[in-house]
Phi, psi and omega in degrees: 000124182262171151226140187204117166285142188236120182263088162318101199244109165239153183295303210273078191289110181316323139007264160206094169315121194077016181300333152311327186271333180320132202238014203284357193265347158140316210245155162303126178329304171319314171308274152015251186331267244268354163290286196316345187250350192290338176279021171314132143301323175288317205309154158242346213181127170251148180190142180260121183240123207245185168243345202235126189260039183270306204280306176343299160312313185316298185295305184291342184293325161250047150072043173237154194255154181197154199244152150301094210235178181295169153262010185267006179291119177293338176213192195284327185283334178278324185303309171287305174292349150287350250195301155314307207281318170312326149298003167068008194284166181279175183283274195277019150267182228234101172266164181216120175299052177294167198236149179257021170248049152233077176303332221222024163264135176289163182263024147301350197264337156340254158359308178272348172288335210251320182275358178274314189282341188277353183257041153195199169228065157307171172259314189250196159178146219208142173238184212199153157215182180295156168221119190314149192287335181262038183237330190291349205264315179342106179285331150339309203274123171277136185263158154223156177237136181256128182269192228264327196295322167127032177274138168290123181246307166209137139288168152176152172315311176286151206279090187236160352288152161295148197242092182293009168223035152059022203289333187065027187233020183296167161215110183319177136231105173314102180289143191265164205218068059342090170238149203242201201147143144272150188288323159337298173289345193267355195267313176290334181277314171329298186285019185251088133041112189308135176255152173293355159307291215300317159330286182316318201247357184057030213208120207257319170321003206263323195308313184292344185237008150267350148297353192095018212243132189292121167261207194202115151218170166225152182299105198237190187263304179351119166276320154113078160276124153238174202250089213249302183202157176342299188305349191265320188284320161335279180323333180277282152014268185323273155020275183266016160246358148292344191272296164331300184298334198260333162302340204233007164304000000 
């Protein structure tokens, strides 16, 4: 049984276009992500999966690896299970789904994704963190309710659970756009038919749990900047020529 992160890199970001390649800090967005996961302890192999071979060039330029895919995937899960069978993997190894606008995820939530799914028989896993109460309303940041157990009961765009007395004391959870799959299941949720949740809600974790398929998650600190539009990348840009600045002190 392997494990390998597969980062899904596409150019044409409605957003922001070419976001993988922005280069203002000297490395590419794409670099950023696949430095930031590689020291995963659990990880055997990181690999980048693109429709464009501008990100190809990219990836090989800094001694990273990366596959080729359709530009016909309707989504990031289809991208990813084309993207296993060109890598041969097998039915129980194990992918973990990084998304390539998240430069600044540690590779611990690598480790704890991969041991969340193996200490049980979810079909996915998935991790969440706290999201400050004047943040919940934000239809961007997607919410989960969790049972006690650590089950994903709903994502959604909307601010849940609802605090029907106005108490102010919920304490949200931000879902993290990380997932961990056997390729078996990822091979099987890629072909299951789009659902009226997941439709509704933009949100392809929806597909799984209105088919019945157990998701997982836990709670980590990583807050989950991800890299959305130009004001998200500025920021980062900053971010990391102050860390830069602090390295070299």
């Amino acid at each position: 049984m392997s494990v390998t992160i597969i980062i899904p890199a596409r150019y044409a970001s409605t957003r922001l276009p070419g976001k993988p390649l922005l280069d203002q800090t000297g490395k590419a967005l794409i670099q950023h992500v696949v430095e930031a996961v590689s020291p995963a302890e659990r990880a055997d192999k990181t690999v980048v999966a693109t429709d464009d071979d501008r990100i190809m060039q990219a990836v090989a330029a800094f001694g990273g690896k990366a596959v080729m895919t359709s530009r016909s995937c309707r989504t990031g899960t289809d991208r990813l299970a084309e993207a296993a069978d060109v890598l041969g993997l097998a039915d129980d190894d194990i992918v973990v789904n990084v998304q390539g606008d998240e430069p600044d995820i540690p590779a611990a939530c690598i480790d704890t994704l991969v041991d969340l799914l193996e200490s049980g028989d979810a079909a996915m896993a998935t991790l969440a963190t706290p999201l400050p109460l004047d943040q919940a309303d934000d239809p961007n940041k997607v919410k989960v309710v969790l049972a006690e157990n650590g089950t994903a009961l709903y994502f959604s765009r909307a601010k849940i659970p609802f605090d029907r007395d106005g108490r102010q004391q919920v304490q949200y959870l931000l879902h993290l756009g990380i997932y961990a799959y056997r390729v078996a299941f990822l091979r099987r949720f890629a072909a299951m038919p789009a659902t009226p949740a997941e439709r509704t809600e933009r949100l392809e974790q929806l597909r799984a749990l209105e088919n019945g398929c157990r998701i997982v998650a836990t709670v980590v600190n990583y807050n989950g900047i991800g890299i959305d539009t130009p004001e998200d990348y500025a920021a980062f840009v900053a971010r990391a020529s102050a860390h830069a600045e602090t390295q070299s002190d």
